[in-house]
N, C-alpha and C positions, 0 to 999 in steps of 0.2 A: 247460703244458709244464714236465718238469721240468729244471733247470738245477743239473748238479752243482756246488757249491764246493770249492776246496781248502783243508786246515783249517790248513797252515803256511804264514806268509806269507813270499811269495817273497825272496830276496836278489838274483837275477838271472833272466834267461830266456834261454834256450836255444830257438830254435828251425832248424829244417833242413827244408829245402823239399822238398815233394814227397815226403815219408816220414811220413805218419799215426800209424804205428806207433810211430815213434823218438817224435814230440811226444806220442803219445797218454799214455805213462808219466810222463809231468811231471804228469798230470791239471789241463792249463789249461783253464780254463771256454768252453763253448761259444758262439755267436756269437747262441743266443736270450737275449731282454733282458723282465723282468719287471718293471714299473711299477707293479701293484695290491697292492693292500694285503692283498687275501683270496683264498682258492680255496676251494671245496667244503668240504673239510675243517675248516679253519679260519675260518671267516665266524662261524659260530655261535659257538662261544668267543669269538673275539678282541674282534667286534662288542658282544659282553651286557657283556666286560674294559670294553671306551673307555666303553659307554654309562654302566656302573655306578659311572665316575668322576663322575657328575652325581648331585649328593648328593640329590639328589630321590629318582632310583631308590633309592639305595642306603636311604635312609629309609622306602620303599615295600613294599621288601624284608622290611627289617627289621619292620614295621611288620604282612606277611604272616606271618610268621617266629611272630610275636608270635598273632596271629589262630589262628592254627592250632592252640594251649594252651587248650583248656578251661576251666580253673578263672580265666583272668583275660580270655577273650573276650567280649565281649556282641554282637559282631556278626558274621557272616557273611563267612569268607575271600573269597565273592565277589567283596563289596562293593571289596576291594582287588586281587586278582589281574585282574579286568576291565579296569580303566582301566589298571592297568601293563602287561600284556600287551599294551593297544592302543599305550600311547605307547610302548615297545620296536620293536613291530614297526611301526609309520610311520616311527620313525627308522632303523629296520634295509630296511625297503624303500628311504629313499633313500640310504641309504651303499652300498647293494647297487645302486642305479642307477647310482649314481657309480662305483663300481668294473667296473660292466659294459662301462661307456665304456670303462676304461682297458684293461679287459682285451681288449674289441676293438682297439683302437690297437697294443696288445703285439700280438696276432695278425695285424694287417695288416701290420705292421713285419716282423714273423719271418718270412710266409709271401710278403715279397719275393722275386723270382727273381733269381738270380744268374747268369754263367757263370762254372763253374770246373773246372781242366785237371786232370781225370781218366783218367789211366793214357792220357796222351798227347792227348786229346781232349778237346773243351771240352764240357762238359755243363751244361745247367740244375740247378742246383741250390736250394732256400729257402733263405733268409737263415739260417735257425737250423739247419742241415744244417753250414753252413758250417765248417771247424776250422782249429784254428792251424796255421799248417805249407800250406794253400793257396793253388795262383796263381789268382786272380781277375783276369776283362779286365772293365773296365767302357769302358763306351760314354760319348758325348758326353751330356750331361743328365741319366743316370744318378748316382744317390745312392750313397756308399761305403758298402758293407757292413758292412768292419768295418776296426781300425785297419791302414794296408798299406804295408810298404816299396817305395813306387816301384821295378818291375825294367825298363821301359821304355813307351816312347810311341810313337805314330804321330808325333809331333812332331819336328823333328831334336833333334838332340843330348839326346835322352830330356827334352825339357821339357814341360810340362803347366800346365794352369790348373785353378785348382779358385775354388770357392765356398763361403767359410766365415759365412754369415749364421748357419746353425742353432749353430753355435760359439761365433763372437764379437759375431753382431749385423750383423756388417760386410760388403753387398753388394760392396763391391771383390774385384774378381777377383786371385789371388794366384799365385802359379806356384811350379811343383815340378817338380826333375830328378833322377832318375834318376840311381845312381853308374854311372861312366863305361864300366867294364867290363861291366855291364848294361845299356847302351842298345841294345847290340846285339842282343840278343836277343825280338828283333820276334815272332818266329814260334813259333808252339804249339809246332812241332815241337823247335827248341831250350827253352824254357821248362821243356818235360817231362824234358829231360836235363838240368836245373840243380837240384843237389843242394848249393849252397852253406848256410853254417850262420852264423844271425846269433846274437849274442851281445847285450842289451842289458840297459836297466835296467828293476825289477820297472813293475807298473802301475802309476802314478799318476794326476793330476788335471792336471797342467802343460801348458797348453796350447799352449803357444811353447818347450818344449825338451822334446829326442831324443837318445842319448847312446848308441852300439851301436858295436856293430864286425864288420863281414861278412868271414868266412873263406872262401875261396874257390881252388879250385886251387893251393894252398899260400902262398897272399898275405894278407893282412888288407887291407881298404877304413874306413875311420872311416865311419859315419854321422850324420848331424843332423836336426834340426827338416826342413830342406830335402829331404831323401828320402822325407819319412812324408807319405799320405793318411791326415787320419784319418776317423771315422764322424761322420757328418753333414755332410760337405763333399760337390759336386755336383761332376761337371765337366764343365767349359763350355769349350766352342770345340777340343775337342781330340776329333779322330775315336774314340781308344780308345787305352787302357794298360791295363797289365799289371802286378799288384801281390801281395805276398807275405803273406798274413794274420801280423800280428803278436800284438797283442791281439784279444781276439774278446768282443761278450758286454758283462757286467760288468765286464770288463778294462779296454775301450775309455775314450780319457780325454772322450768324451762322457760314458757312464756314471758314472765317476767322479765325477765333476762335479754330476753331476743328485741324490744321495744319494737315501734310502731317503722312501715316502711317508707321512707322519708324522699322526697323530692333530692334527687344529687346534681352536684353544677359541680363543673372540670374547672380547674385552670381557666383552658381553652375557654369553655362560655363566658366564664367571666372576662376576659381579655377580648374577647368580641363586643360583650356588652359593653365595657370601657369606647375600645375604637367606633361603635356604632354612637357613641355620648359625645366621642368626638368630630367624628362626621357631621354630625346632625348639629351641631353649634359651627362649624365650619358650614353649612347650612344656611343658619339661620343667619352668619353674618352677611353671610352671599345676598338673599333674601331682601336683608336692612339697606344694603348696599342699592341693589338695584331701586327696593322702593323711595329712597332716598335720592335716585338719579329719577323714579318716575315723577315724584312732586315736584323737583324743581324744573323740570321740560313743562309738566301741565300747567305748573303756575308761570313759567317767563315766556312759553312756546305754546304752547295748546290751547290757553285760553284765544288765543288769536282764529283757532281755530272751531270757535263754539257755535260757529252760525252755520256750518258746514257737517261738523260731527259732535254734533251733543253728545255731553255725559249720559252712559246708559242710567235709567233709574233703578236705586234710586241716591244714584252719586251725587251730587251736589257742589263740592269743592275739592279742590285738589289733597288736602289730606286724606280724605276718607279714599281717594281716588289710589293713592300710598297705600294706605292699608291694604286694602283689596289686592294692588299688587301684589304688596308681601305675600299673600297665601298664594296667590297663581303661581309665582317664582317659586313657590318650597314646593308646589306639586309638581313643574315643568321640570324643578332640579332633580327630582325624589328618585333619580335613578345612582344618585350619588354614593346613597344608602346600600350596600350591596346584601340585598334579600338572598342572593344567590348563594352568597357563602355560607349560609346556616344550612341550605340542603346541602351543600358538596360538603361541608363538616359530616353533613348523618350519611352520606351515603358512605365515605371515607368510613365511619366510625360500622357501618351494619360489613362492608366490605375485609374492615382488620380483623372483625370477630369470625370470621369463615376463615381468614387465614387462622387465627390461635387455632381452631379445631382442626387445622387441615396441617399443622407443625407436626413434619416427623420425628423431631426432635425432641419435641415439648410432649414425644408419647413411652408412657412407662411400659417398658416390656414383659419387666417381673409382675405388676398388676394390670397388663393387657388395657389400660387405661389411658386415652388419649386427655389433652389438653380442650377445657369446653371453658367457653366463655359464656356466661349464665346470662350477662346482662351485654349491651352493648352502649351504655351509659358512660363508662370510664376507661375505655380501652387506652386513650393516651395519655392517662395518665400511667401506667405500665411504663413510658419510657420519660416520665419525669418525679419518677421516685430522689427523694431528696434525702428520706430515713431509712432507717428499718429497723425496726425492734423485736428484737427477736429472745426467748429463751434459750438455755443452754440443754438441759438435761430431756433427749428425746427430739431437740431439734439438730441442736451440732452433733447431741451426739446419739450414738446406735439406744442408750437405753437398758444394753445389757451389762450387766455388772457382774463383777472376777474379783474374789477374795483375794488381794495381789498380800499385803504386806500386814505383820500386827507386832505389838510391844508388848508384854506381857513380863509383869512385875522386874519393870526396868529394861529387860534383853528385847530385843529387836531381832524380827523374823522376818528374811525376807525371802520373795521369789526369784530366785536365783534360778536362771537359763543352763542347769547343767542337764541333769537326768528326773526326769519325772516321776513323783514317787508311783507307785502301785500302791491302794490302799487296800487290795481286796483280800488279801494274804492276813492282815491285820483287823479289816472289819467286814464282816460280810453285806452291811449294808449300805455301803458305802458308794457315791454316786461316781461310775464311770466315768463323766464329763468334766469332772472337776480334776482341775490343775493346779498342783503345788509343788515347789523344787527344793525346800530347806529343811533336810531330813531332822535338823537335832529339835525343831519341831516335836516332829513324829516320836522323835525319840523320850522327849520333855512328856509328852502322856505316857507313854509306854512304860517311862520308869515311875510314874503315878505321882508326879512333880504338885503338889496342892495348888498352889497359883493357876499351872496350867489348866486342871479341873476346872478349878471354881471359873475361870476365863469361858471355858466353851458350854459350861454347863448355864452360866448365863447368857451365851447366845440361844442357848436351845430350849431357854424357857423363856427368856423377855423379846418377845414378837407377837403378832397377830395373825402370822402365818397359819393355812389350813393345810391336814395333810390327807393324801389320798392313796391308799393302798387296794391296788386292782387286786394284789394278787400277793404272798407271802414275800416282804420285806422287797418288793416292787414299791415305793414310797414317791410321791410326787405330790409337791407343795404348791401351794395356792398363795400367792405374797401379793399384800398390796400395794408393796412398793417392792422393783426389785434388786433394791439393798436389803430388805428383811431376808429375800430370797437367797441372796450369797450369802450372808452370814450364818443362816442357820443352815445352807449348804453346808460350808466349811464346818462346824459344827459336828454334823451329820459324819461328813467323814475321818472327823478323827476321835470319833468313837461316842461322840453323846448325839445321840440320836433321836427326832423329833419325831414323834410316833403317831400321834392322833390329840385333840383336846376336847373337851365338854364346858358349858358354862362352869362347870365348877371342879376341873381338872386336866392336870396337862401329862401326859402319858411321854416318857423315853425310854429308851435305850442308852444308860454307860458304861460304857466297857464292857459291854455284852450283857449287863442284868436290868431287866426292865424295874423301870420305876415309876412311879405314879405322885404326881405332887399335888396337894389339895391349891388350886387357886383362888386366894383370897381378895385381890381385888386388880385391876387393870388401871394404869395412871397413863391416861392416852397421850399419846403425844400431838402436838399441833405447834403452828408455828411461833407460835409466842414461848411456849413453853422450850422447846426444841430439844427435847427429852423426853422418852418413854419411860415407865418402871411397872414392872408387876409386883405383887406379894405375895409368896409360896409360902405354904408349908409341907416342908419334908414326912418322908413315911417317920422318921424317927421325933415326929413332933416339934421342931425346931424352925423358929421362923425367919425369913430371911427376903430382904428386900433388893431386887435387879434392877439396876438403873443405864441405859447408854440415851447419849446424844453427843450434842455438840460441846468442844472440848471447853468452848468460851461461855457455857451456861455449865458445865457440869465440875469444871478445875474449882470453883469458888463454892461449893458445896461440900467438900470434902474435909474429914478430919482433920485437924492442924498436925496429926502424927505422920501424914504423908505427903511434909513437904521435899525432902528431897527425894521422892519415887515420882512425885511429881510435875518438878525440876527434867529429871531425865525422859520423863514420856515426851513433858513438853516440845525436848529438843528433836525428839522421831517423828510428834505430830507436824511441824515443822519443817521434817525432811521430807516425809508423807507428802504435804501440803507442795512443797516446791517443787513435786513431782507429780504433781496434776491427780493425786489420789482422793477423793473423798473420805472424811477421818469422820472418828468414832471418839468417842472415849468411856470408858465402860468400869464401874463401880459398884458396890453392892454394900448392906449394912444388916447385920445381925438385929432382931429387932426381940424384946420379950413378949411374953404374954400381958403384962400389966398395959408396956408400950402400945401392944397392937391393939388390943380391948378398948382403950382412950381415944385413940387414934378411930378407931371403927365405929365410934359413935357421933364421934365430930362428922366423921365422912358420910355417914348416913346420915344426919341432919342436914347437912348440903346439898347430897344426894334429894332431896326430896322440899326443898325450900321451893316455896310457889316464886318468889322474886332472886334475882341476881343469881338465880344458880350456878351458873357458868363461873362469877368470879368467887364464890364462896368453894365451889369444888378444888380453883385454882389455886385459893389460898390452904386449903386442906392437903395438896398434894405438895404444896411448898412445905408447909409445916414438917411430912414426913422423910422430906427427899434431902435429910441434914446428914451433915457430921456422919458422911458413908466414905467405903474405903475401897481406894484406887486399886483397879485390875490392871490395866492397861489401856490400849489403843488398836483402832483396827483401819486400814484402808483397804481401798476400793476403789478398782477401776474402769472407767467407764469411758471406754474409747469414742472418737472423733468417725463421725460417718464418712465415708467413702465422699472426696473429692471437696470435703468442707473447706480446706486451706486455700486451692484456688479457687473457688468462688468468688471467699473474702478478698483474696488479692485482685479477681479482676474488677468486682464493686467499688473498691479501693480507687481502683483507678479510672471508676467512674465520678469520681468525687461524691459518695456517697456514705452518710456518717450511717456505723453503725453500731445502735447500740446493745449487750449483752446481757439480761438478770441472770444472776443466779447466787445460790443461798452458799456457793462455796465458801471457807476459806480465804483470805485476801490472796496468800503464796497460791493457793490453789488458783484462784482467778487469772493470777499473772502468767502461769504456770501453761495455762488453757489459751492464755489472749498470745502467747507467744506460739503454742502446739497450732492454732489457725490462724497463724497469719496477721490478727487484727494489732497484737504489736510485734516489731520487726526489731534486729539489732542494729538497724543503723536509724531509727529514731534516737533522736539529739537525748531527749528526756521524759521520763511517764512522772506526769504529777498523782498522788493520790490525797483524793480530798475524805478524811477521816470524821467531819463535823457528824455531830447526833442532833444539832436541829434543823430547822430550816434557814435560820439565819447565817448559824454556821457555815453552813455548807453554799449558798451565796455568798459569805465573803471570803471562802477560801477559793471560791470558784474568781473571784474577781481578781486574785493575785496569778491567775494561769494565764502563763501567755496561749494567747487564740490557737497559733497551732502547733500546738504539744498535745500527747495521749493522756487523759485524764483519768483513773480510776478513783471510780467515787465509793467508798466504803462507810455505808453509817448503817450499820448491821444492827444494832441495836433498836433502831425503829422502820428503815427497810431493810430489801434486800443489795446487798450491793452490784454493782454493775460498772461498763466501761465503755468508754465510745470511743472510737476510730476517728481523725478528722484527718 
């Protein structure tokens, strides 16, 4: 398939729905996607390019190059173009297998069916038919096409779930709405009359920001991250939407992302290529050597003999007669060079890839999924891994999270192993599966404790959670992380209850009387920030702003009235922390009318700035996230997968360093590095390098001795992390 490019690269894109013609002049790449390395054309070239980069061939070559001169061959170009032509084409049949994979993979991807709303009507269309500028409806389960500005849902208020595993990795379900003036537009038959024109920025890689502006009926709409499907997201639990191709293709910031499929060299090749550099100078001294004994025989010996066996022509004297030898010698030697071991390397290497597939070991029984080797290019390097870097949250560990422990205006609640409570006596909707054991808790709402309130009743409104009621007080949440998900579990069951929301209201249950909170604006969280907040207002008209995050961005925000409530969370967060819990720390702030009016226009100026909008929103939600007042603290746990701790120990004692991210807590870190293994108690000493820049952190790294366990903590501008050596 061929796939035009455009040869300027873009400053912005223009596109306008439902007009082919208008996008077609921008010439944006179409929506087939090419992953193989070769086609027809080019296999032959390209493959003899990579292969003649193995100094082997290239020596063989040359070596034929050489044979084929007369006056310095003694042997038979056969004898050399036979065995190169064999090891060319065995490695050319398997780079030619391997790209036939990809190349089917590319064609089953392209020749996806789509629907999409042509000249008023939805028609089937393939995946690579598809062009910028069309509305596409995808169905429930369905794979996104290509990247799509949500124009509406079967959902209300144009919202949607999608599935970004093939993206981020990340099974949690995520949700996407629709801008406001487009939800409306359900029906093919309006969809085909929408001629609106997005404006946005060229293609990138970025997979958490969107930055557009849709014109429409003489209006402009901002768009975000929160409007775009992109390709490789599924969607789930949403009957069908309706979406605008934006990127298509190699535009798409999956594509982006994946770059171009690259020539791989092992170790191994290169440790060949080396010893064949030495061979062949071992070679050529052999070579000097002997032509260096033929000049001086033909100059003090042979000439004696020129009346009997003349120089062949067109030799002349004994120098030239030297020379000539030297090539004979490097072709008589050229068996030196062992041609043989580059095929016994690929048959070796096409032979271990049948073993990986054929490991009973290496086969998963809960997903009936054996061990498959995709390429046969890198198999040994599998047992000369020297790293391994790895995240913590999802890969050590399961992923699921348990409302274990929280602090709440000073007192500490923890999960104590005696008798489980029963919540169903107390709240009828309360979730079966959930486990908690420190009744005075329970007790602390019961007797309508205010801290305790206000504590849960900001878990059950500061989330992004979606919730789903099959059936009467049947309730199941949709979190896109699942720490949103336990906390407004917990929540949930001890009496304020997460009901349902709309863009502009969050519906619960407290203590059994439904409530309804006008929501006035959402303060997203991300990693820089590392803090969420919403802003409600209550039925009673009173306004009040919800903030949790992390305790090290959110302690230094708080009123100077709560420094010693402070003081004592700290010291829980802390015990939380050295218990492997993931902490919270959770606050809120009474705000006025005057306050939120001021506030609400600044934020909508931001909101809507054509430049810097990102840091201008960031400075607007810093401005309102002041001078709020301490709740408490929450943990959460998030157990170790089955069999994590010896792994690390046998890798360990592979001499294999490995390294950890993750966005914990430091006590947390050390906490987790000791629960698997990666530090032990009978290491002498763990240095931690605390530096926040680069320099720092090089010269605190230069006072560690080489083998002590290092954790490096500069949390402030990454994530911290720890390595095993």
């Amino acid at each position: 398939v061929f796939c035009p490019q455009r040869l300027l690269p873009e400053e912005e894109r223009r596109v306008r729905a439902n007009d082919r013609e208008y996008n077609e002049k921008f010439q944006y790449a179409s929506n087939c996607i090419m992953t193989s390395k070769y086609n027809i054309v080019t296999f032959l070239p390209v493959n003899l390019f990579e292969q003649f980069q193995e100094v082997a061939n290239t020596y063989f070559l040359f070596l034929l190059i050489l044979q084929l001169i007369p006056q310095i061959s003694s042997l038979s170009w056969f004898t050399t173009i036979v065995p190169l032509a064999l090891v060319l084409s065995i490695t050319a049949v398997k780079d030619a297998t391997d790209d036939y994979f990809r190349h089917k993979s590319d064609n089953q991807v392209n020749n996806r069916q789509s629907q999409v709303l042509i000249r008023g009507s939805l028609q089937n269309e393939k995946w690579m038919n598809v062009r910028v500028g069309d509305i596409i409806k995808l169905e429930n389960n369905q794979f996104v096409a290509a990247d799509l500005l949500l124009l509406s849902s079967s959902e209300p208020h144009g919202l949607c779930y999608i599935e970004t595993a093939e993206l981020d990795g990340e099974s949690n379900m995520k949700v996407r709405q629709s801008v406001s003036v487009t939800s409306a537009l359900g029906d093919p038959n309006n969809l085909a009359l929408f001629d609106g024109e997005v404006v946005c920025e060229p293609p990138n890689n970025k997979l958490d920001r969107f930055c557009g502006t849709l014109y429409w009926r003489d209006k402009k709409y901002t768009l975000t991250n929160q409007n775009m499907l992109l390709r490789g997201c599924v969607l789930r639990n949403t009957e069908a939407c309706y979406g605008l191709v934006i990127f298509a293709g190699p535009d798409t910031k999956l594509m982006q992302n994946s770059g171009r499929t690259k020539f791989k060299r092992t170790s191994i090749d290169r440790l060949m290529n080396t010893l064949v550099l030495w061979i062949f100078g071992f070679l050529v001294c052999m070579g000097v050597i002997l032509a260096v004994g033929n000049a001086v025989w033909e100059r003090e010996v042979g000439s004696l003999f020129q009346s009997y066996l003349p120089w062949d022509p067109p030799v002349d004297n004994f120098l030239f007669s030297a020379f000539l030898s030297f090539w004979s010698y490097v072709i008589i030697l050229n068996t030196v060079v062992p041609i043989s071991l580059y095929v016994s390397v690929e048959v070796i290497r096409l032979g271990h890839s049948y073993f990986i597939n054929w490991d009973q070991q290496m086969f998963c029984s809960q997903c009936n999924t054996p061990a498959e080797a995709r390429t046969t290019t890198l198999n040994e390097e599998l047992g000369q891994v020297e790293y391994i870097f790895s995240d913590k949250t999802g890969t050590l560990t399961q992923n699921i999270m348990s409302f274990n422990k929280c602090s709440i205006n000073g007192k500490t609640y923890v999960k104590m192993y005696f008798q489980r409570l029963d919540f169903t006596p107390f709240n009828p909707l309360a979730d079966p599966n959930f486990c908690f054991y420190d009744d005075t808790l329970l007790e602390s709402v019961k007797v309508g404790d205010t801290h305790t309130h206000k504590f849960f009743r900001l878990l059950s409104l500061c989330h992004t959670v979606m919730s789903e009621e099959k059936s009467e007080g049947e309730l199941f949440y949709k979190a896109q992380s699942p720490d949103e998900g336990a906390l407004v579990t917990a929540a949930r069951n001890f009496g304020f209850v997460f009901r349902s929301r709309t863009p502009g209201t969050i519906t619960t249950t407290e203590m059994g009387r439904p409530v309804t909170y006008t929501l006035l604006a959402i303060l997203d969280f991300n990693n820089i920030r590392k803090r969420m907040s919403v802003i409600v207002r209550n039925p009673e008209g009173r306004i009040c702003l919800y903030c949790k995050g992390a305790d090290t961005v959110l302690l230094e925000r708080l009123h100077p009235c709560n420094q010693e409530l402070m003081n004592i969370t700290s010291d829980h967060l802390n015990e939380y922390a050295a218990d492997g819990l993931r902490t919270l720390a959770l606050a809120y702030r009474d705000l006025s009318e005057d306050e939120w009016e001021a506030w609400s226009e600044s934020h909508r100026c931001a909101d809507k700035a054509a430049s810097c909008r990102e840091d201008r929103l960031a400075a607007a939600y810093e401005q309102i996230e002041q001078d709020m007042m301490l709740l408490g603290a929450t943990a959460i746990e998030d157990k170790l997968q089955e069999g994590v701790p010896e792994t690390i120990a046998v890798l360990s004692l592979a001499n294999i360093k490995i390294w950890v991210l993750t966005g914990d807590k430091q006590e947390t870190a050390v906490n987790i590095g000791y629960s698997c293994k990666m530090l032990t108690d009978d290491m002498t000493e763990v240095f931690i390098i605390s530096g926040h820049t680069v320099q720092s952190v090089r010269q605190e790294l230069g006072l560690c001795p080489v083998n002590d366990d290092v954790i490096i903590d500069t949390s402030t501008t990454i994530l911290p992390c720890f390595e095993f050596y």
